[in-house]
C-alpha positions in Angstrom: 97.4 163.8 -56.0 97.0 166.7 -58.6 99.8 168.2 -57.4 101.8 165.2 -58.1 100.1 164.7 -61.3 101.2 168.3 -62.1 105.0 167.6 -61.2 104.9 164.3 -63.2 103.2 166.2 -66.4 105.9 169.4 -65.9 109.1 166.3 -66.0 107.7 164.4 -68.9 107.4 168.1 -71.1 111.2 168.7 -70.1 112.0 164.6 -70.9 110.4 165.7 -73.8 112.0 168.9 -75.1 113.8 167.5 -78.0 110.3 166.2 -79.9 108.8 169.7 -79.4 107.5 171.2 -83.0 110.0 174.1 -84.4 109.8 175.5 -88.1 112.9 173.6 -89.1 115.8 171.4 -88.4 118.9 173.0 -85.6 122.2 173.6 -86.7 123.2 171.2 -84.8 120.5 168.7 -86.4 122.0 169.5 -89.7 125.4 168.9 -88.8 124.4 165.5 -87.2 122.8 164.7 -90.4 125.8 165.5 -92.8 128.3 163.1 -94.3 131.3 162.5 -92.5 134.3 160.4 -92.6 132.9 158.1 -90.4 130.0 157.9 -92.1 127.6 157.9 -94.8 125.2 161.2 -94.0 122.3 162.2 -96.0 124.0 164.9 -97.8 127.9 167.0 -97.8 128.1 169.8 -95.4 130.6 172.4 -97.4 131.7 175.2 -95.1 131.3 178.3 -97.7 134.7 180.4 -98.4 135.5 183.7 -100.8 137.4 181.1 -102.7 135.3 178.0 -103.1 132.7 181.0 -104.3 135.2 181.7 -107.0 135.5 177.9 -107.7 131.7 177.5 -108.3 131.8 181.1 -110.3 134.4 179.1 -112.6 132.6 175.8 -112.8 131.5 174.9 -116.4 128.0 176.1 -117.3 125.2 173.5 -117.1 125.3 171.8 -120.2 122.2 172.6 -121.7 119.8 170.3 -124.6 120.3 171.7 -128.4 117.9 172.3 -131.5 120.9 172.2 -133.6 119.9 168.8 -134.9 116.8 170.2 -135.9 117.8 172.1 -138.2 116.3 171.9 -142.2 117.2 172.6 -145.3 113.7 171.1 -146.8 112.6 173.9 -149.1 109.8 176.4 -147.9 108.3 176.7 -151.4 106.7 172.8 -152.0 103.3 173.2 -152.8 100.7 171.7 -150.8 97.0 171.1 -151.6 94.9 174.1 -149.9 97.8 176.6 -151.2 96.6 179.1 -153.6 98.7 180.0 -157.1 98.8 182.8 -159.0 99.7 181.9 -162.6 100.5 183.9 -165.0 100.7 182.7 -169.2 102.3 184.9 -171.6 102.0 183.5 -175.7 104.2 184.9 -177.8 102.0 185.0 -181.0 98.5 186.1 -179.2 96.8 183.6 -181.5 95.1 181.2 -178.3 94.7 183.9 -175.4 94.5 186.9 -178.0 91.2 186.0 -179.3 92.4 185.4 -182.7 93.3 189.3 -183.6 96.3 189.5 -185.7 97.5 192.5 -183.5 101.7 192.2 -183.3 101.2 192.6 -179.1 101.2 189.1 -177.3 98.5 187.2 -175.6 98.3 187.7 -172.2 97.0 185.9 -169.8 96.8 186.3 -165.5 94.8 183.1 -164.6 92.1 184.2 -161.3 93.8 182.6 -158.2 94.2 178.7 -158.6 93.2 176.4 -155.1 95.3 173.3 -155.0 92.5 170.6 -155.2 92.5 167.6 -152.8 94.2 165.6 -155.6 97.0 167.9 -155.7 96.2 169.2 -159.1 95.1 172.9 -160.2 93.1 173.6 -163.5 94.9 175.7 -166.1 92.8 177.0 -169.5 93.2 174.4 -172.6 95.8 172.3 -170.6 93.5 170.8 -168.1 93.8 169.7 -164.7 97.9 169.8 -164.1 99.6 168.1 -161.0 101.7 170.3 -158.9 101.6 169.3 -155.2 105.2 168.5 -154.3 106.2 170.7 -157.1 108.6 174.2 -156.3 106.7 177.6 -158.1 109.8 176.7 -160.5 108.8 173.2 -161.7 105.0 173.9 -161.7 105.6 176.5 -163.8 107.1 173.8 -166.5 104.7 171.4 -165.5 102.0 173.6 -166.7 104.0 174.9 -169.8 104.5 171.7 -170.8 100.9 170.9 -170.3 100.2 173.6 -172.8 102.6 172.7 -175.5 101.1 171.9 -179.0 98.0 174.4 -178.2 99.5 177.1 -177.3 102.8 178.1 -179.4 105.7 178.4 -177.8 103.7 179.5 -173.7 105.9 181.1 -171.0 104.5 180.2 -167.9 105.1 181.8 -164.4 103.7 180.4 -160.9 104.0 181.8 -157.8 102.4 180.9 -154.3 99.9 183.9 -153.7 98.9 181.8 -150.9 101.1 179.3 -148.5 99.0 177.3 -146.0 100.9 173.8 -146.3 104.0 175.1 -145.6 103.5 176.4 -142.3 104.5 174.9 -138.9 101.8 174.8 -135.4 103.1 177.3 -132.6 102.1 176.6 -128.7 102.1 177.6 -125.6 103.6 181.1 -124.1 103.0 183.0 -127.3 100.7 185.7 -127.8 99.1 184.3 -130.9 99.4 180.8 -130.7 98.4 178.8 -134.1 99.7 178.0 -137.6 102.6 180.5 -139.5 103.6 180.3 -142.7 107.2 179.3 -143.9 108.9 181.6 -146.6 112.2 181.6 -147.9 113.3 184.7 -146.0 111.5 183.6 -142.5 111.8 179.9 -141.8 113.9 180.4 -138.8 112.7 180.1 -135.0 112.6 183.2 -133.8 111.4 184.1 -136.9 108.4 182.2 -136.4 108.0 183.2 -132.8 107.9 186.6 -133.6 105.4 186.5 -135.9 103.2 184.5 -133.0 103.3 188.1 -131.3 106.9 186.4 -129.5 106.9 185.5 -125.8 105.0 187.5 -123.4 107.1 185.0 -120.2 110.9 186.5 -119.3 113.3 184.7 -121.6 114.9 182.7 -118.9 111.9 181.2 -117.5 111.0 179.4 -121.3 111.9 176.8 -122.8 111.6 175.7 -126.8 111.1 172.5 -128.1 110.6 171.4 -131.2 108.5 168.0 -132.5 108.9 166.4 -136.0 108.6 163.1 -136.7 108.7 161.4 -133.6 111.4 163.0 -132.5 111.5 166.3 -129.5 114.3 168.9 -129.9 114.7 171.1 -126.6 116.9 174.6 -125.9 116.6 177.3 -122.9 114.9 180.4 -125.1 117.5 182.2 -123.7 120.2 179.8 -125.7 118.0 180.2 -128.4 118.3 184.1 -128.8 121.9 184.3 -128.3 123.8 181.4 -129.8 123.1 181.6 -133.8 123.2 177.9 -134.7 120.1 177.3 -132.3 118.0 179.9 -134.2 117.7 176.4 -136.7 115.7 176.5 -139.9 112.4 175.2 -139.6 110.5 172.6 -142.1 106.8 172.4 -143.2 104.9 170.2 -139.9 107.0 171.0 -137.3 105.3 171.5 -134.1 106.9 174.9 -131.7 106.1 174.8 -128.2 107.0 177.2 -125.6 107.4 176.1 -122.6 106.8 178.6 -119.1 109.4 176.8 -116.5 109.8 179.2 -113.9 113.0 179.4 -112.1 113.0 180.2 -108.4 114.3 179.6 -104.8 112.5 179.1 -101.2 113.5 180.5 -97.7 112.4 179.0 -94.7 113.1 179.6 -91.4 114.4 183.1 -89.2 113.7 185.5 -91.9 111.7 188.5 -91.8 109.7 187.0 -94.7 109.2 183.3 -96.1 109.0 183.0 -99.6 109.3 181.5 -102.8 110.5 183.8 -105.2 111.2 184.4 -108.8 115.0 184.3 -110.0 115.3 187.9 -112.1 117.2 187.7 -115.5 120.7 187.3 -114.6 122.4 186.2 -111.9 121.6 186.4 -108.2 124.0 186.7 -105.2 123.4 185.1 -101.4 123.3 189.0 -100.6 120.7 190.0 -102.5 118.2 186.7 -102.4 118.6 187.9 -98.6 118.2 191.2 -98.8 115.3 190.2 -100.8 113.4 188.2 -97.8 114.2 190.9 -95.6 117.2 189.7 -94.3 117.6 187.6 -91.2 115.4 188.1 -88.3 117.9 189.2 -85.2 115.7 188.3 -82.9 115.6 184.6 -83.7 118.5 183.7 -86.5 121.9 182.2 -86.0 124.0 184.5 -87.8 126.9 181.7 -88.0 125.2 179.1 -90.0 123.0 180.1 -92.1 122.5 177.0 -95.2 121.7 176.3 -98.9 120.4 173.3 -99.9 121.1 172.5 -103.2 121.4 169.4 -105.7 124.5 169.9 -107.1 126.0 169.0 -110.4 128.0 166.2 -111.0 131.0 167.7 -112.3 130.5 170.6 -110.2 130.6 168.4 -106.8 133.3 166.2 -108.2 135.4 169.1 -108.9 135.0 170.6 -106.0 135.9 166.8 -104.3 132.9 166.3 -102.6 132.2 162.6 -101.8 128.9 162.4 -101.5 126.4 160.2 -104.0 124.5 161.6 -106.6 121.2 160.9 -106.8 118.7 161.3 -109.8 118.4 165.4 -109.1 122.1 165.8 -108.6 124.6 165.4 -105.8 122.6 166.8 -102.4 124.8 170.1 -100.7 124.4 171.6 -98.1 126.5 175.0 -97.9 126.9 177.1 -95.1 127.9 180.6 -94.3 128.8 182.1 -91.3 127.2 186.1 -91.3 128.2 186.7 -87.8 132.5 187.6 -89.2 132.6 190.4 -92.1 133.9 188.3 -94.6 131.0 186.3 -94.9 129.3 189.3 -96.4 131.8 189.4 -99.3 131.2 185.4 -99.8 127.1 186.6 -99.9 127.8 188.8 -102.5 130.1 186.4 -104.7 128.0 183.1 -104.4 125.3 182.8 -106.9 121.2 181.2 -106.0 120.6 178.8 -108.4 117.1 177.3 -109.4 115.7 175.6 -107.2 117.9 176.3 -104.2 116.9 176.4 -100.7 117.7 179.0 -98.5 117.4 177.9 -94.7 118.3 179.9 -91.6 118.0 177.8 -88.4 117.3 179.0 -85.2 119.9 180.1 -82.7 120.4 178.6 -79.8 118.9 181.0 -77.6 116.0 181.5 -79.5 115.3 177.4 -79.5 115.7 177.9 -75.3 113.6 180.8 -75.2 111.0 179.1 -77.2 111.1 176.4 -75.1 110.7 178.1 -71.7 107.9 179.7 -73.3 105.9 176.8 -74.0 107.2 175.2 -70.9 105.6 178.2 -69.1 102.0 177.9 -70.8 101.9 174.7 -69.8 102.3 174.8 -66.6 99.9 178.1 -66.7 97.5 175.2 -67.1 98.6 173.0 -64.8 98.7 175.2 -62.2 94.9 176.6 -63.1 94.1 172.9 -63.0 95.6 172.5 -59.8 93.6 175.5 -58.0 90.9 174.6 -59.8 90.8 170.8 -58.2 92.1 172.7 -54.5 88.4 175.1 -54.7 86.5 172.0 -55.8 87.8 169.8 -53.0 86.9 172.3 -50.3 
């Protein structure tokens, strides 16, 4: 009985071979899977050529969100209560600020530094409490002038902000110095702004800037941002800056000397070196001939390329395979760039899945046949 119990356990594991675990789908199971023209699969299986390389090289770039429509031209200057003034009254006859001295020099007069009260109003000598919030330096300086006519004869009146804390927008996230920076005339821009939060401490490529005002979210790669002019946009007083850290990287699974998930560097990356950077294929285990990228393709990219398949929410589902074992597919490594979010997979050959089996096959009935002696030493 134990011996039949053995033979009966050893023909159910080899019934069973196809359910046993393994760190990945076959080639073959990925084939299967694959759309066809028979069939609707779960994703297109593109065999990967030096020229359909060039294709994707040539595709359009991914069309990325803009700040343009962010851009202001709201002046920098509108005072704000909590700014400071510094103001500045010159008389012409030195009769009011001159003390009364019949001296031919002028009276005048530097006013100590003026807070913008919570009524928007700052209090000038003999003219009182003077509204200025929403005013420019330009028109406070008449709106206190005027407030001095017919006591003072004939004032001139200069205003300037000694201190700007309404206009100023919030800066977040992968700065060095996030919080509140000041507008001017001459630094209202983005990166201006940035920059003087200490600027991005996160690789360009990984960040993403978006701008809130009003309701409304404005959103650019940094890396558009530093290099096309019209998304360095002008900046108004409120606006909220965030920096966003979205990393950008790929996984390998599967026969490789190392499984990772690893950062994309700044620039493009080839096949050949995201390889090269796992430590290439593992020769004791990999199938040279098909080794895959799973990736959700674009749209437009798939559609010109005439792939069939159906686009889901992420993109139109890819799989493309290279075959390393003939020399060319070393010059297609090098001319097909990784992508965010891609998925490098290198399936098992086939006489690594067989070894792997017989392997496990062979502890097993290591057991079974322990088992069995065991039960033949007990019965005697």
């Amino acid at each position: 009985m134990t011996r039949t119990a053995a033979s009966l356990m050893i023909v159910a594991l080899l019934a069973g071979c196809s359910t046993l675990p393994r760190d990945g789908p076959s080639g073959m199971g990925v084939v299967q899977a694959a759309s066809n023209p028979e069939r609707q699969g779960d994703y297109a299986l593109v065999n990967l050529d030096f020229a359909l390389s060039e294709r994707l090289k040539a595709a359009p770039q991914r069309s990325f969100s803009t700040l343009a429509l962010a851009s202001s031209d709201a002046p920098t200057d509108i005072i704000g209560v909590g700014d400071t003034l510094a103001v500045s009254i010159f008389e012409p006859s030195g009769g009011l600020f001159g003390g009364g001295s019949s001296s031919s020099e002028s009276g005048n007069q530097t006013l100590p530094p003026l807070v913008v009260d919570r009524n928007g109003a700052v209090p000038v000598p003999f003219a009182g409490s003077v509204s200025v919030q929403g005013l420019t330096p330009a028109q406070a300086s008449a709106a206190v002038r005027r407030a001095l006519i017919g006591k003072v004869a004939n004032p001139q009146v200069i205003v300037t902000l000694a201190g700007n804390t309404s206009n100023a927008v919030t800066v977040l996230g992968e700065v060095r110095n996030p919080g509140r920076q000041p507008l001017a005339a001459n630094s209202d821009r983005i990166l201006d702004v940035i920059a003087a939060a200490g600027g991005s401490s996160r690789s360009i490529y990984d960040v993403t800037v978006r701008i809130q005002r009003g309701g409304q979210t404005y959103t650019a790669p940094m890396s558009i941002v530093t290099t096309e002019f019209n998304e360095n946009v002008r900046l108004q007083r409120g606006d909220q800056v965030n920096l966003v850290y979205q990393p950008r990287r790929f996984s390998s699974f599967g026969a490789f000397n190392a499984v990772a998930r690893t950062d994309l560097p700044p620039g493009p990356l080839t096949l050949a070196e995201a390889l090269s950077g796992v430590g290439g294929l593992d020769s004791n285990l990999a199938d040279a001939k098909s080794v895959l990228v799973f990736r959700f393709e674009r749209p437009e990219v798939a559609q010109a390329l005439g792939i069939q398949q159906a686009a889901t929410p992420r993109g139109v589902p890819v799989v493309y395979r290279l075959n390393l074992n003939e020399g060319s597919g070393f010059f297609i490594a090098s001319n097909f760039q990784i992508e965010p979010d891609d998925i490098i997979y290198a399936p098992r050959s086939g006489a690594a899945e067989a070894r792997k089996f017989f392997e496990f096959v062979q502890s097993v009935t290591r057991v079974v046949y322990d088992v069995s002696v065991t039960s033949a030493i007990n019965l005697d």
